[in-house]
C-alpha positions as CSV (number, residue, x, y, z in Angstrom):
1,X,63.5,-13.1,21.1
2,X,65.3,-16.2,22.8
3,X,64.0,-15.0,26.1
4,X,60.4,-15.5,25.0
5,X,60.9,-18.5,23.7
6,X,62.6,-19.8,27.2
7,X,59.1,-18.0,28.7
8,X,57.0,-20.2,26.3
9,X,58.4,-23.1,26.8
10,X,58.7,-23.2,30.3
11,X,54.5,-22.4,30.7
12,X,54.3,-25.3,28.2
13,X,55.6,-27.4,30.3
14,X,54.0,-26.4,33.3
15,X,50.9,-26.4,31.3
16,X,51.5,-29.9,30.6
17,X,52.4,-31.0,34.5
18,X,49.5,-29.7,35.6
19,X,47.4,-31.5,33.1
20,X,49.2,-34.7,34.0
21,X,48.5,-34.3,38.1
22,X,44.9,-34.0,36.8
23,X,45.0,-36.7,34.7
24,X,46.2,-39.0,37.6
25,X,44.2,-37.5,40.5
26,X,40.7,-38.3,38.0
27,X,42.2,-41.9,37.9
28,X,42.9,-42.3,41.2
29,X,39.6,-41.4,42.6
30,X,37.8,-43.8,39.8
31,X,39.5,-46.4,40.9
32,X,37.2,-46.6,44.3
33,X,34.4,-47.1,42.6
34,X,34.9,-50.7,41.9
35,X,32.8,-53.2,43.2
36,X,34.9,-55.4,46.1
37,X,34.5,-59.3,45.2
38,X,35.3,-61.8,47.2
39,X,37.7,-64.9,45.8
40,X,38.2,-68.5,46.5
41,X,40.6,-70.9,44.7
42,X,38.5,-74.1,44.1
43,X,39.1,-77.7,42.9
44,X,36.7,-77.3,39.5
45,X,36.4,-81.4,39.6
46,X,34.5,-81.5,43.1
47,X,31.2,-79.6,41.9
48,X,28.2,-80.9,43.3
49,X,24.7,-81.0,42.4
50,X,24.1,-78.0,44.9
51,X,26.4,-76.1,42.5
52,X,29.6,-76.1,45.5
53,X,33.1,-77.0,45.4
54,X,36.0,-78.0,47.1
55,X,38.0,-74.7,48.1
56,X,41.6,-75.3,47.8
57,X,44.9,-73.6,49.0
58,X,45.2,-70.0,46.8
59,X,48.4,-71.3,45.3
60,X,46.8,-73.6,43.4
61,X,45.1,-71.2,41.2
62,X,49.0,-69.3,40.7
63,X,49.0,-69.4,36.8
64,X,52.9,-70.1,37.5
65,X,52.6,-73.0,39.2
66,X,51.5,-75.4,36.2
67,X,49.6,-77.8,37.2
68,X,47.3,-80.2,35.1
69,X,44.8,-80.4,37.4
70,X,41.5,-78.5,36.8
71,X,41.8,-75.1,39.6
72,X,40.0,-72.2,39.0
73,X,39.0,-69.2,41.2
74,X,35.7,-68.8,42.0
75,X,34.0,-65.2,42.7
76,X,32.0,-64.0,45.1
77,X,30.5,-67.3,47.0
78,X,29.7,-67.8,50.3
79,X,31.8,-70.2,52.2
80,X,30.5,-72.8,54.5
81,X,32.9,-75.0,55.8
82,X,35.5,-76.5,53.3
83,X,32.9,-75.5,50.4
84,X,31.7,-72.3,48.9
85,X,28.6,-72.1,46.7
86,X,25.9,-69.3,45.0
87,X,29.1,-67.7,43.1
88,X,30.2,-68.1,39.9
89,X,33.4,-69.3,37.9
90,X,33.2,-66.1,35.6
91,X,35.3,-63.3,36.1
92,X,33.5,-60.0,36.9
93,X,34.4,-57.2,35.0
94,X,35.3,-53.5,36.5
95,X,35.6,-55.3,39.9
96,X,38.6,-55.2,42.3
97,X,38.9,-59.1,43.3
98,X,40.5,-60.7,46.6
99,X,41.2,-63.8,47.8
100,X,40.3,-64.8,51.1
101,X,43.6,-64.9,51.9
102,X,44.2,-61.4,50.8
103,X,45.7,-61.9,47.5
104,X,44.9,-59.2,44.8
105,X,43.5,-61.2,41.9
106,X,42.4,-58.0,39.7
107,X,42.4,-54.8,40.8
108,X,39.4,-52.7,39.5
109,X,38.9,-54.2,35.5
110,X,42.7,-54.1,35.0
111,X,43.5,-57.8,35.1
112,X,45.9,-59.1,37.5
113,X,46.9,-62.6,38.8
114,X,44.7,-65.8,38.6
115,X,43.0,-67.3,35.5
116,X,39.8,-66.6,34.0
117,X,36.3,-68.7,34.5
118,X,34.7,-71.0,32.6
């Protein structure tokens, strides 16, 4: 009797391992399917009437670093120059976002570094 008991536990447990690989393998492959966004850390008080603003250094946008001044990342512009414009200050959803730089801001919808839009 203890021997099938060994025998049924140790099936439930493999059992359970393989459900878990399958678990993370579905995961991992969902994660490609996120939309790649650009980033670029901006100075929000340089907006202009063409809708662009300043872009700044990425560490400026580091929630860490404190700062009372008004920087904000700004998603999926086009940069010309020192300027980037036809983006938007709102954080996409379900998208992985990168800097310019290379810095992960979010990686596909699960948050991440860097502080939301306005």
């Amino acid at each position: 009797m203890a021997e099938t008991r060994k025998s049924s536990k140790a099936i439930t447990l493999t059992a359970l391992g393989v459900v878990s690989v399958l678990v993370v393998g579905y995961c991992s492959a969902q994660n490609d399917d996120y939309e790649e966004v650009g980033a670029d850390c901006v100075d929000l008080d340089t907006r202009l009437p063409d809708g662009s603003y300043q872009v700044v250094d990425d560490d400026y946008c580091d929630e860490a670093r404190g700062s009372h001044h008004a920087y904000g990342w700004y998603y999926g512009g086009v940069r010309t120059g020192a300027r980037v414009l036809q983006g938007s200050t709102v954080r996409p959803a379900e998208a992985r976002i990168t800097s310019r730089n290379g810095h992960v801001i979010q990686k596909g919808g699960f948050g991440g570094r860097g502080g939301g839009g306005s």
